[in-house]
C-alpha positions in Angstrom: 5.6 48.6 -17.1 2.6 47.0 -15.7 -0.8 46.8 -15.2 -2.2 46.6 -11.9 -5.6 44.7 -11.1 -7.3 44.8 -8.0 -10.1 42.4 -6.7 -11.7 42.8 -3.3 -14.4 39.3 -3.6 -14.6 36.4 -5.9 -17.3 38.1 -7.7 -14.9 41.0 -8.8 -12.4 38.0 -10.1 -15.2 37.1 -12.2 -15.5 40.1 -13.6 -11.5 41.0 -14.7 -10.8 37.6 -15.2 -11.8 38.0 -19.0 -9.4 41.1 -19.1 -6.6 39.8 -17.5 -6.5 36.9 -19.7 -7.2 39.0 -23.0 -4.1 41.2 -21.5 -2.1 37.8 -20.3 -2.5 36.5 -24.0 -1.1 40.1 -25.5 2.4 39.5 -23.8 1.3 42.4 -20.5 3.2 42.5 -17.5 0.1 42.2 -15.2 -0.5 42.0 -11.2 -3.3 41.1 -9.3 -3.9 42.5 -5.9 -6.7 41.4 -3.6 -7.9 43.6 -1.0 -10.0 41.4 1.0 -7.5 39.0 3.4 -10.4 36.5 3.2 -9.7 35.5 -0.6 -6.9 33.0 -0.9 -6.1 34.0 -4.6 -3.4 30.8 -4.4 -6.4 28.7 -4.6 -7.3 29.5 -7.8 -6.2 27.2 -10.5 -6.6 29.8 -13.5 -4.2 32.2 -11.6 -2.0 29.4 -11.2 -1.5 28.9 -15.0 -1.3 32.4 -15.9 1.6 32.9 -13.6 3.1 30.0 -14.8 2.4 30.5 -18.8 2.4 34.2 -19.0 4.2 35.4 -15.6 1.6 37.2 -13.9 2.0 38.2 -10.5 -0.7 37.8 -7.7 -0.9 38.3 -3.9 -2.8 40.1 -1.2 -2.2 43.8 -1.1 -1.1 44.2 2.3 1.9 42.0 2.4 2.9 43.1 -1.4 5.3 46.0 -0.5 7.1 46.4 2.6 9.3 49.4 4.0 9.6 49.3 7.6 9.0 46.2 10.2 5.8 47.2 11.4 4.4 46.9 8.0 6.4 43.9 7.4 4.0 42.4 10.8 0.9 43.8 9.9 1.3 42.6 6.3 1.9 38.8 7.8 -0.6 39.5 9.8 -3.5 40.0 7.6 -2.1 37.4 5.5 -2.3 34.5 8.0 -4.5 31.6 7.9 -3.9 30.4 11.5 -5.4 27.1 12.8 -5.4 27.2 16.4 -8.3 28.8 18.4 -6.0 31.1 20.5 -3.9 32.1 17.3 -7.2 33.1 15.2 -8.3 35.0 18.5 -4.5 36.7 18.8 -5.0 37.5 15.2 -8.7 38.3 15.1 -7.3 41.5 17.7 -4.3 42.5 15.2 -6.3 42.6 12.4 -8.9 45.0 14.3 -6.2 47.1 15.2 -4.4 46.9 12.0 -7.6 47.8 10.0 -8.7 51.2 12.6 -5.4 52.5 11.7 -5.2 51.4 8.4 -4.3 55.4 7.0 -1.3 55.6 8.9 0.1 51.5 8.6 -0.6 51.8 4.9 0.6 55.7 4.0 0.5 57.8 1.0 4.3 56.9 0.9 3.6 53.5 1.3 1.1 53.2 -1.8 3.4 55.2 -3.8 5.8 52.5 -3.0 3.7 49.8 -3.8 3.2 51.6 -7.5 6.5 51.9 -8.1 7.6 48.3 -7.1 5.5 46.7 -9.9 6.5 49.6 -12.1 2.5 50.0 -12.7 1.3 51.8 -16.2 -2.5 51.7 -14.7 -4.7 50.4 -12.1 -7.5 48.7 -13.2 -10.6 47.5 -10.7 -14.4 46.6 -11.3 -17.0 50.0 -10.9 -18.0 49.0 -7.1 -18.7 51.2 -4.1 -15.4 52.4 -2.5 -16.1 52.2 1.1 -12.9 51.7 2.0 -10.8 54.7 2.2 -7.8 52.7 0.9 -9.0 52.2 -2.7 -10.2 56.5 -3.5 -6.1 56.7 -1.5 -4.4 54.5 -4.0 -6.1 56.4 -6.6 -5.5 59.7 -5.2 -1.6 58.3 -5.0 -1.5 57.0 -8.1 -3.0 60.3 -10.1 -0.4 62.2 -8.3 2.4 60.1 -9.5 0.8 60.0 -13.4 -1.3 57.1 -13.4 -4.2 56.2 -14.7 -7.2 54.4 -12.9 -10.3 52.4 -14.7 -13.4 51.4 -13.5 -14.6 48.0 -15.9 -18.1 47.1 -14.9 -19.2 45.0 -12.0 -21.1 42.5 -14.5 -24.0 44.2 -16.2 -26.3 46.1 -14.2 -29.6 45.1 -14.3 -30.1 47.2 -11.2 -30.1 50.6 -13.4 -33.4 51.9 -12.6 -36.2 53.6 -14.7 -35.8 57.3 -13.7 -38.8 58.2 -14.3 -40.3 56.5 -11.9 -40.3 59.0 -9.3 -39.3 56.9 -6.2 -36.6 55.3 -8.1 -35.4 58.4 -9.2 -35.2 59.5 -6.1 -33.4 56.4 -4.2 -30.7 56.3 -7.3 -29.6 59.5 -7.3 -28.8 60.0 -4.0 -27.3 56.8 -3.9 -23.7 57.6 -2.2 -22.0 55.0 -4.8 -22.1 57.5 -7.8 -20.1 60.2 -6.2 -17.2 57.7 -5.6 -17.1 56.9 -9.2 -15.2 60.3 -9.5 -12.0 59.1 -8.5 -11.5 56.6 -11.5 -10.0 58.2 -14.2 -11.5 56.3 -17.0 -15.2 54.7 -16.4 -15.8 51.5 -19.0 -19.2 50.8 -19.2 -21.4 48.0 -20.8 -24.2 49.9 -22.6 -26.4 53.5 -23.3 -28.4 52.4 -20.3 -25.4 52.6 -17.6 -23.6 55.4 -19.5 -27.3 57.7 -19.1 -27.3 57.0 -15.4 -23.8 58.0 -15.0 -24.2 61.1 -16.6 -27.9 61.8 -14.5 -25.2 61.2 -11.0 -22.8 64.2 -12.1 -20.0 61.9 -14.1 -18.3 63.8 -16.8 -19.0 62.3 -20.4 -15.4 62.7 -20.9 -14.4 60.1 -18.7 -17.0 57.2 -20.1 -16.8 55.2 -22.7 -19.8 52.7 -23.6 -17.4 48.9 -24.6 -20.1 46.0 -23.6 -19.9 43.6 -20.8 -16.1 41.7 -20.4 -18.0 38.8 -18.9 -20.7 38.4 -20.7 -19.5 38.7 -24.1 -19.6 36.6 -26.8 -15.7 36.7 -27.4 -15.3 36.1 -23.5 -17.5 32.8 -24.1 -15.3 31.2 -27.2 -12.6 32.1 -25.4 -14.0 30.0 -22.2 -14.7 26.8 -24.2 -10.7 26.8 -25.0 -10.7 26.3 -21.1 -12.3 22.8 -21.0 -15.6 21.7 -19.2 -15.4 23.8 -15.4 -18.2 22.5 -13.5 -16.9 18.8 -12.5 -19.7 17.8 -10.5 -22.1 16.5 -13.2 -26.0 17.5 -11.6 -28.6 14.1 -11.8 -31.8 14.9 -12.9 -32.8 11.7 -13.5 -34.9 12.7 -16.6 -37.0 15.2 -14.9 -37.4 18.9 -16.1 -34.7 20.9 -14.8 -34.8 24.8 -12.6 -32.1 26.8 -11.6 -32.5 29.4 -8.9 -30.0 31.9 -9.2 -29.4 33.2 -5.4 -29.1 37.0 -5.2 -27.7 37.2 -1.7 -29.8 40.1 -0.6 -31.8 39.5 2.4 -36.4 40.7 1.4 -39.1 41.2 3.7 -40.6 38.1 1.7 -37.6 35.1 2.4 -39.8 32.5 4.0 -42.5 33.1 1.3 -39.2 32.5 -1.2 -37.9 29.8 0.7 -41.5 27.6 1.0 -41.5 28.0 -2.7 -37.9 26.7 -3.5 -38.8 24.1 -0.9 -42.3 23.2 -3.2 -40.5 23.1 -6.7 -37.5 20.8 -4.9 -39.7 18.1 -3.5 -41.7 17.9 -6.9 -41.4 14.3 -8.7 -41.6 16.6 -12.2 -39.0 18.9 -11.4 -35.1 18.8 -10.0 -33.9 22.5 -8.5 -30.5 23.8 -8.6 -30.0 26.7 -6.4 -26.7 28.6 -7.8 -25.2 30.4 -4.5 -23.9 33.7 -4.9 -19.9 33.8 -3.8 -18.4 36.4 -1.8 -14.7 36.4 -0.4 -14.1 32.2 0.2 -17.8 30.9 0.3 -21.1 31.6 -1.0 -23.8 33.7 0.0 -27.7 32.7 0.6 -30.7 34.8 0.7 -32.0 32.3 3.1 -29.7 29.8 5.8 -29.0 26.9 4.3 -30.8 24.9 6.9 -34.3 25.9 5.7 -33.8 24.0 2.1 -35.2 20.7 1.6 -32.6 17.8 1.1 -33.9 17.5 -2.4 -32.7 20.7 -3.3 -29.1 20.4 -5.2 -27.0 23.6 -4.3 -24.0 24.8 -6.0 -21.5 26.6 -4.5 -18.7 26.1 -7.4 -19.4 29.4 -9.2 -19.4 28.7 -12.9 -23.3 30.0 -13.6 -22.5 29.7 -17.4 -22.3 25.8 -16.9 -25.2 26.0 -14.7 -27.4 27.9 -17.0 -26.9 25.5 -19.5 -27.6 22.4 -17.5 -30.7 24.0 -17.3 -34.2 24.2 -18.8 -35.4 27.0 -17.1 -34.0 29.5 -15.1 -35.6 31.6 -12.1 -34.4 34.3 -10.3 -34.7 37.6 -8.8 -32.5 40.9 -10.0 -28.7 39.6 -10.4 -26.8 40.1 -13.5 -25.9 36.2 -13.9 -29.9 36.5 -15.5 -27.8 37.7 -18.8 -26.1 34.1 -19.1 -30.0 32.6 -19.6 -31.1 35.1 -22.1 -27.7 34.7 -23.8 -28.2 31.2 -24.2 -32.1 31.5 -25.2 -33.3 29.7 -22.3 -36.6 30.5 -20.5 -36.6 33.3 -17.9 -39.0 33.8 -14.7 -38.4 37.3 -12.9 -39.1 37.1 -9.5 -40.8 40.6 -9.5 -42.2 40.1 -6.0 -38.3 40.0 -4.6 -37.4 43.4 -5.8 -37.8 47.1 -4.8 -37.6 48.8 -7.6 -37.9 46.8 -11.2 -34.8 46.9 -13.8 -35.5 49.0 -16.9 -34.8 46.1 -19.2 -38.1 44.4 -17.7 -40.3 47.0 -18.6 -38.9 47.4 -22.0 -39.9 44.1 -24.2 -39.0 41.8 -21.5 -36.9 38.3 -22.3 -38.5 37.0 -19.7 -42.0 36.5 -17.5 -42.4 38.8 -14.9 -43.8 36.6 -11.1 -45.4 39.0 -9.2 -46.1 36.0 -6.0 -45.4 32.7 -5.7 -48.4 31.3 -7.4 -47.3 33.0 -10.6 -44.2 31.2 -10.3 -45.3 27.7 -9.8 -48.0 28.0 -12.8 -45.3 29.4 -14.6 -43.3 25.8 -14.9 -45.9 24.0 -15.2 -46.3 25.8 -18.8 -42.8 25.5 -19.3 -42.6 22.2 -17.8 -45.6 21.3 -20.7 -44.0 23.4 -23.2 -40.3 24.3 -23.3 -40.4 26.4 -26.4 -42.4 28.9 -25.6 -41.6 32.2 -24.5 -43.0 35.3 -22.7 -42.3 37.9 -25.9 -42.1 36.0 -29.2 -40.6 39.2 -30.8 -37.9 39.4 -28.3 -34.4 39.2 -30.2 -31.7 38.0 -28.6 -29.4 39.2 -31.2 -30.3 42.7 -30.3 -30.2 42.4 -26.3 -26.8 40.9 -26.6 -25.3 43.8 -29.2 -27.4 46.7 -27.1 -27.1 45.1 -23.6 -23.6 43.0 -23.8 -21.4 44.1 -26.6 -22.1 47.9 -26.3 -23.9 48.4 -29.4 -21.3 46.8 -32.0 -22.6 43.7 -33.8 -18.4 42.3 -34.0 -18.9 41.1 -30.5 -15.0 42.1 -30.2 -15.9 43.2 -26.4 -12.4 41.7 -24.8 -10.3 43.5 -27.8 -11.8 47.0 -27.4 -11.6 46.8 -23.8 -7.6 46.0 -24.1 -7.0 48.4 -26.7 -8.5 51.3 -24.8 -6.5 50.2 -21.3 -2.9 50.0 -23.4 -3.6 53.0 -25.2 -3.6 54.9 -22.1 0.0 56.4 -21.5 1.5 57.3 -18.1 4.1 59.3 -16.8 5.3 57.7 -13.8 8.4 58.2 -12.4 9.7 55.0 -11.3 13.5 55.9 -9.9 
């Protein structure tokens, strides 16, 4: 019996990659399903060698089943890469069509049939907002037919408010996403901090279990130096001291303030920027149009931020979980406080980083760095106790990848499959 995975961007494929190569390496019978029809999955090398070393499966969703002709079309449909104008317009309608009557092309029955193909154990996809009706149907289908669904977490979220801060509290907890948690089964969180704001948005405490972050383990990254070097585009910095932007992709009232100072670190003779874009479905994603950065600036669209990070001497950036990879690897942090809404918990509480409230801040910022590289905003900050209390879900082992797999296989079903 299988397990089923399924990935809706690249940024989800991040986050279960970990698991599904724990699983791959325990002998599983795995699938991988994307969702979005954007994501060629076939261009992934890593998928490649799992399905050739270990027999995992992998495919887009809507072509992986079919039981009548007009599913067979639609499935080839969505599928299709065409080249020609007048074929991508021709398709561009179908797709439409296909998509506004998605509930009746892709049925309860169908679903069910989808299940029982891969003879699927559990379903297994990354705590996101299900907008889309098909993921809380498959769900629905799969419950009724005895399986179990999991929700692993999107990354670490740094995005967990402080709820005592009234307007916070406010915007967080009547944030639509947390009543669509409800139709996983199982939620597998990363720490206390995500497990206390479940519980404040109406989750049962039976269904979550705190584990640490998959991605941002320790175990996940020995495991990735087995892999080889990923980045293969070395970054020249021609001696000078080295800043990495980590890109967000969310839009702020103050991007052209943001973008004049990218443009101002980029064009120093001290300094070389890397801007790390944020990936979506096939390309990356920029706060800003690519247009408005200065020549000088190097940007990265290949999405290994673990590489970048440690190319790096200092990292800024605004609230994305990729922030974890710099304080995992000690480096120095500036939070771009003037980018954000509402500020992340973890910043108020000993912070591993400095906290830019404009600009200025910023750019004074490096230029103590720049002077200095060794020091640091909190010289009592551990990082042996963020990563066990942030990362590994409060056990010092740092066996993240294991518990996570234990907990999914141990998980029985009662499909029936005839």
């Amino acid at each position: 019996m299988s397990t089923l995975f399924i990935a809706r961007t690249l940024i989800h494929l991040d986050h279960l990659r970990p698991l599904i190569e724990i699983l791959a390496r325990r002998g599983e019978d795995l699938v991988l399903l994307s969702s979005a029809t954007e994501m060629r999955l076939e261009d992934q090398s890593w998928l490649q060698s799992l399905q050739k070393n270990h027999g995992l499966k992998f495919g887009l969703i809507f072509d992986a089943h079919v039981s009548g002709p007009f599913n067979a079309i639609a499935g080839k449909l969505l599928s299709a890469n065409p080249q020609h104008a007048i074929t991508k317009k021709l398709t561009a309608y179908a797709v439409n069509y296909i998509q506004r009557n998605e509930t009746s092309i892709y049925s309860e029955n169908w679903l069910a049939g989808l299940l029982k193909k891969f003879n699927t154990k559990r379903i297994v996809t990354v705590t996101i907002k299900n907008d889309r009706p098909l993921f809380q149907r498959l769900n629905d289908t799969a419950r009724k037919l005895g399986i179990r669904s999991f929700a692993v977490p999107h990354a670490v979220d740094l995005s967990t408010p402080n709820l005592n801060d009234s307007r916070a509290a406010a915007f967080y907890t009547g944030d639509p996403r947390s009543a669509l948690f409800n139709h996983f089964d199982h939620l597998l969180v990363e720490n206390e901090t995500r497990r206390s704001y479940l519980l404040q948005t109406d989750h049962s405490p039976d269904k979550i279990k705190v584990l640490g972050s998959p991605r941002y383990s320790r175990q996940w990254l020995d495991m990735r130096k087995t892999f080889g070097q990923t980045t293969t585009e070395t970054i020249p910095d021609r001696g000078r001291f080295k800043v990495l932007y980590l890109d967000s992709g969310v839009k702020s009232p103050d991007n052209s303030v943001l973008v004049d100072m990218l443009n101002m670190i980029g064009t120093s003779k001290e300094m070389v920027l890397a801007v790390k874009l944020k990936p979506t479905f096939t390309k990356s994603k920029s706060t800003v149009p690519l247009r408005h950065y200065d020549p000088q600036i190097i940007i990265r669209h290949d999405r290994d931020t673990y590489e970048l990070t440690n190319w790096a001497d200092v990292v800024i950036s605004p609230n994305t979980s990729p922030i974890v990879e710099a304080i995992n690897l000690g480096k120095a942090l500036i939070y771009l406080d003037f980018l954000e809404e509402f500020r992340p918990k973890f910043v108020d509480e000993n912070p591993p980083c400095w906290i830019a409230r404009n600009p200025e801040d910023v750019l004074e910022l490096l230029r103590q760095v720049c002077q200095n590289p060794t020091i640091r905003p909190e010289p009592n900050f551990s990082t042996s106790t963020f990563v066990r209390d942030q990362l590994h879900g409060n056990e010092s082992s740092g066996n993240v990848l294991n518990r996570y797999a234990d907990v999914i296989l141990s998980v029985e079903s009662n499909i029936d499959c005839s």
